[in-house]
C-alpha positions as CSV (number, residue, x, y, z in Angstrom):
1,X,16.8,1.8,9.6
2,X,15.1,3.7,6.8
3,X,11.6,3.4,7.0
4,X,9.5,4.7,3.6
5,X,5.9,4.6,2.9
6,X,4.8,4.6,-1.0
7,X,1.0,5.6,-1.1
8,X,-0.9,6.3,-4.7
9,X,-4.8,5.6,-6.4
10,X,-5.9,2.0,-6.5
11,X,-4.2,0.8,-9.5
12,X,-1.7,3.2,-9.9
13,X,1.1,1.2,-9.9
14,X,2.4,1.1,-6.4
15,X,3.4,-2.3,-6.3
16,X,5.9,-2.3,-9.5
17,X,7.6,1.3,-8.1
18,X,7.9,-1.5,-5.1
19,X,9.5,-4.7,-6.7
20,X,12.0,-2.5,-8.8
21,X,12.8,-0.1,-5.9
22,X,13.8,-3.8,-4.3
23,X,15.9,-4.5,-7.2
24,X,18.0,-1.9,-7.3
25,X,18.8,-2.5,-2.8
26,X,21.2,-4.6,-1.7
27,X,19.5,-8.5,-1.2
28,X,18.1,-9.4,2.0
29,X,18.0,-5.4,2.7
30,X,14.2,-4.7,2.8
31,X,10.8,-5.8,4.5
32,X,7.4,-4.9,3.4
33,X,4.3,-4.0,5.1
34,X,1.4,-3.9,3.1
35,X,-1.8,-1.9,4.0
36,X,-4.0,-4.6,3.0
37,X,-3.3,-7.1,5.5
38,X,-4.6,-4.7,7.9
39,X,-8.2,-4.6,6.6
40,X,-10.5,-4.8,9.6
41,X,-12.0,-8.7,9.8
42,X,-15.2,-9.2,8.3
43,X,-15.9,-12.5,8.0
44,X,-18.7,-12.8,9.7
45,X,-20.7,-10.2,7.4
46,X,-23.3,-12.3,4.9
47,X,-22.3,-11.6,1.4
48,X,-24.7,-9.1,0.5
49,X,-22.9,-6.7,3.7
50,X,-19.5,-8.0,2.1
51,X,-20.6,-6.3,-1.5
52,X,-20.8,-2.9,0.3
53,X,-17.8,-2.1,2.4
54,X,-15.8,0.2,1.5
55,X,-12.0,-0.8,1.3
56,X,-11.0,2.8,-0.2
57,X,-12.4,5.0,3.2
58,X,-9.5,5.3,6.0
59,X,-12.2,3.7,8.6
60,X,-11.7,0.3,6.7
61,X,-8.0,0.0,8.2
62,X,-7.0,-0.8,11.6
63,X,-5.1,1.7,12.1
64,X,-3.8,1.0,15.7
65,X,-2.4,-2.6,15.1
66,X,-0.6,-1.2,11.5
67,X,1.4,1.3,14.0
68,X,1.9,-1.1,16.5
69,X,3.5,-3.9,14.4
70,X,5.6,-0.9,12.4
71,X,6.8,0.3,16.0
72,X,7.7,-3.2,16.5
73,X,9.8,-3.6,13.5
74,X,11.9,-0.3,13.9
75,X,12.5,-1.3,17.4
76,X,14.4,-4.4,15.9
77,X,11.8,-7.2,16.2
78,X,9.8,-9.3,14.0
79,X,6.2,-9.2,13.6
80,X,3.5,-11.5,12.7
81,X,1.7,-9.3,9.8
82,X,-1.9,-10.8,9.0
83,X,-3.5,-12.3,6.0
84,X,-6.2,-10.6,4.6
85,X,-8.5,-12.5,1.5
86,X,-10.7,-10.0,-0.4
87,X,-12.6,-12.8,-1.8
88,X,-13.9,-14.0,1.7
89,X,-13.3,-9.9,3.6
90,X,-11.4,-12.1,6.3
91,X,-8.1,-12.5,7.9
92,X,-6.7,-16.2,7.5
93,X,-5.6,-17.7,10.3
94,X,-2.5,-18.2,9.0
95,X,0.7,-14.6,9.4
96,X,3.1,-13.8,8.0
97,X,6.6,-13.3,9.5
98,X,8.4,-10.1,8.8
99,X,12.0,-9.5,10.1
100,X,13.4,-6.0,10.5
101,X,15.3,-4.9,8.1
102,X,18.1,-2.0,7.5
103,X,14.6,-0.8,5.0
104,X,11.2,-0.7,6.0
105,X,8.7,0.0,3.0
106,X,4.9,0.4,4.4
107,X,2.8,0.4,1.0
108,X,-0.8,1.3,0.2
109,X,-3.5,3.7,-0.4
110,X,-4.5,5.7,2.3
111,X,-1.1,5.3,4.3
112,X,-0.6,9.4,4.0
113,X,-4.0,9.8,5.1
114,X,-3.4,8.9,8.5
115,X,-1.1,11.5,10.5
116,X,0.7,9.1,13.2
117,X,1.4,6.7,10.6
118,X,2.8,9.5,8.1
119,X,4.8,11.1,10.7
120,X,6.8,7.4,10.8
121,X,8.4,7.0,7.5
122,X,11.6,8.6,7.1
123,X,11.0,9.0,3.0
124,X,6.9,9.7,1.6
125,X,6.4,8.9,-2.1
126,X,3.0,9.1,-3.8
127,X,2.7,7.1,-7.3
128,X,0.7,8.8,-9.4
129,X,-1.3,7.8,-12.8
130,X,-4.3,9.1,-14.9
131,X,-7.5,7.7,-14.1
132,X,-7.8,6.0,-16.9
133,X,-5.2,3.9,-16.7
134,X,-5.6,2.9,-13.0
135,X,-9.3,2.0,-14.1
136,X,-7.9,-0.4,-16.3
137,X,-5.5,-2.0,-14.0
138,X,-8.1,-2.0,-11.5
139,X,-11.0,-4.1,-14.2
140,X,-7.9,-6.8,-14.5
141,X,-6.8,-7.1,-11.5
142,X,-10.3,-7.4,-9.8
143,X,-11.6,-9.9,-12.4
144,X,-8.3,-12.2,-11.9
145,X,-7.6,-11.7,-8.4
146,X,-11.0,-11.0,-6.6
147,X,-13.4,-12.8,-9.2
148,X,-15.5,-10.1,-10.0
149,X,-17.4,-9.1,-13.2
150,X,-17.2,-6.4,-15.4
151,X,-19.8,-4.4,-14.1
152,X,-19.5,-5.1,-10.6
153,X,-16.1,-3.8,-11.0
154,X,-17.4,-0.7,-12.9
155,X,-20.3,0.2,-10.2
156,X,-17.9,-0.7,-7.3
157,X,-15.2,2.2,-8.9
158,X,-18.2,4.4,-9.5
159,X,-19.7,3.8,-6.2
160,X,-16.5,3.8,-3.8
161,X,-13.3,3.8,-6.0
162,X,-13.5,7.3,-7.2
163,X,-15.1,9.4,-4.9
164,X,-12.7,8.2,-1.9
165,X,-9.9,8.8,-4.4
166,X,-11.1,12.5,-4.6
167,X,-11.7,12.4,-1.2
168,X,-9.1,11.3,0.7
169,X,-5.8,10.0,-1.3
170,X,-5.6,12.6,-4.3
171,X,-5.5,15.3,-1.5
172,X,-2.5,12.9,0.6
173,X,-0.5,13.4,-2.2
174,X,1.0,17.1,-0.5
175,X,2.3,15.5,2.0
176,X,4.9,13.5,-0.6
177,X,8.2,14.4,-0.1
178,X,8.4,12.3,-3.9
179,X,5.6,11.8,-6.7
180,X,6.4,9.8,-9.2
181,X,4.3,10.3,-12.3
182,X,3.0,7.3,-14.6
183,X,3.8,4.9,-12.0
184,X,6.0,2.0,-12.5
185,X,6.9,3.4,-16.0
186,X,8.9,5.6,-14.8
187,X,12.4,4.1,-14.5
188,X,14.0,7.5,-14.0
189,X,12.3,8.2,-11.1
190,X,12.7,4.8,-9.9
191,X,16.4,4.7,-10.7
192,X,17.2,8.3,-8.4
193,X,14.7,6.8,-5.7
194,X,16.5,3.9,-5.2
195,X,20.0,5.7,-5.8
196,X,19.0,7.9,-2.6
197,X,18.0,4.9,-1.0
198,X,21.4,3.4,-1.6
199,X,22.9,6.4,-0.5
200,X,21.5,6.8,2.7
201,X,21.7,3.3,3.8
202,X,25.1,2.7,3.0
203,X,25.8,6.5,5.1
204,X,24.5,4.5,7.7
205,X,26.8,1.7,7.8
């Protein structure tokens, strides 16, 4: 089992350097984890406490149960990953099941922040991007997927987005063992990634 863990900014790109690293593996060869689902439940905050937590600071994760379930999975069992909704800052009810697989990809933002996590994947990438662009996939995505205005989106970068960037994930980026520059763009990065991948799966057969 090869177990890789693709960190980079909000809106760098991580999830395309995901789908085509998928594309280029053999089918049925990878599960994902995503650091999302293991946002810490806060349903019961009123909305006005909802508008201020801070999704970008390593404290917002649960750190524990994220190791726990990735534990579970290279020891050859499935897991029951949670649902997280942005819109409501809650866990649904509702998991979802995640099999092992011969490649383990644990993807989000602060996942090289946090040193027993990082010491866990076999293979570290960090997707990189100007700022500039990652603001702008960060306006669409929030206005699409988390129904948010324009200038909420604008104050919640200024406010959290960028100083936690600066903080805490720019400086994860030296503990890459791969940065991949202009994100998903790149398809020659992607392309040797995934080679490698290939390679030392199919060593392990």
């Amino acid at each position: 089992m090869l177990v890789i863990g693709i960190a980079g900014g909000s809106g760098s790109g991580k999830t395309t350097v995901v789908n085509k690293i998928i594309h280029g593996l053999p089918p049925n060869s990878v599960s994902i984890m995503s650091q999302d689902a293991y946002y810490w439940d806060n349903g019961h905050l009123s909305p006005e406490e909802k508008k201020l937590i801070n999704f970008d600071h390593p404290d917002s994760i649960e750190w524990e149960l994220l190791i726990r379930d990735l534990d579970t999975l290279i020891s050859g069992h499935a897991i029951e990953m949670p649902r997280y909704s942005y819109v409501e800052c809650a866990r649904s009810k509702e998991t979802v099941r995640i099999e092992p697989k011969r490649v383990i990809i644990v993807e989000g933002i602060l996942i090289l922040t946090h040193p027993d996590l990082r010491n866990r994947f076999n293979v570290k990438v960090f997707v990189d991007a100007d700022a500039d662009d990652r603001l702008i996939r960060i306006i669409q995505r929030d206005i699409l997927e988390r129904g948010r205005s324009v200038n909420t989106v604008l104050i919640h970068y200024e406010t959290y987005v960028k100083p936690m960037h600066l903080q805490f994930i720019e400086p994860s980026k030296r503990y890459a063992d791969i940065i991949i520059p202009q994100g998903g763009e790149n398809e020659v990065a992607i392309d040797l990634l995934s080679s490698r991948i290939n390679w030392k799966i199919n060593q392990e057969k």
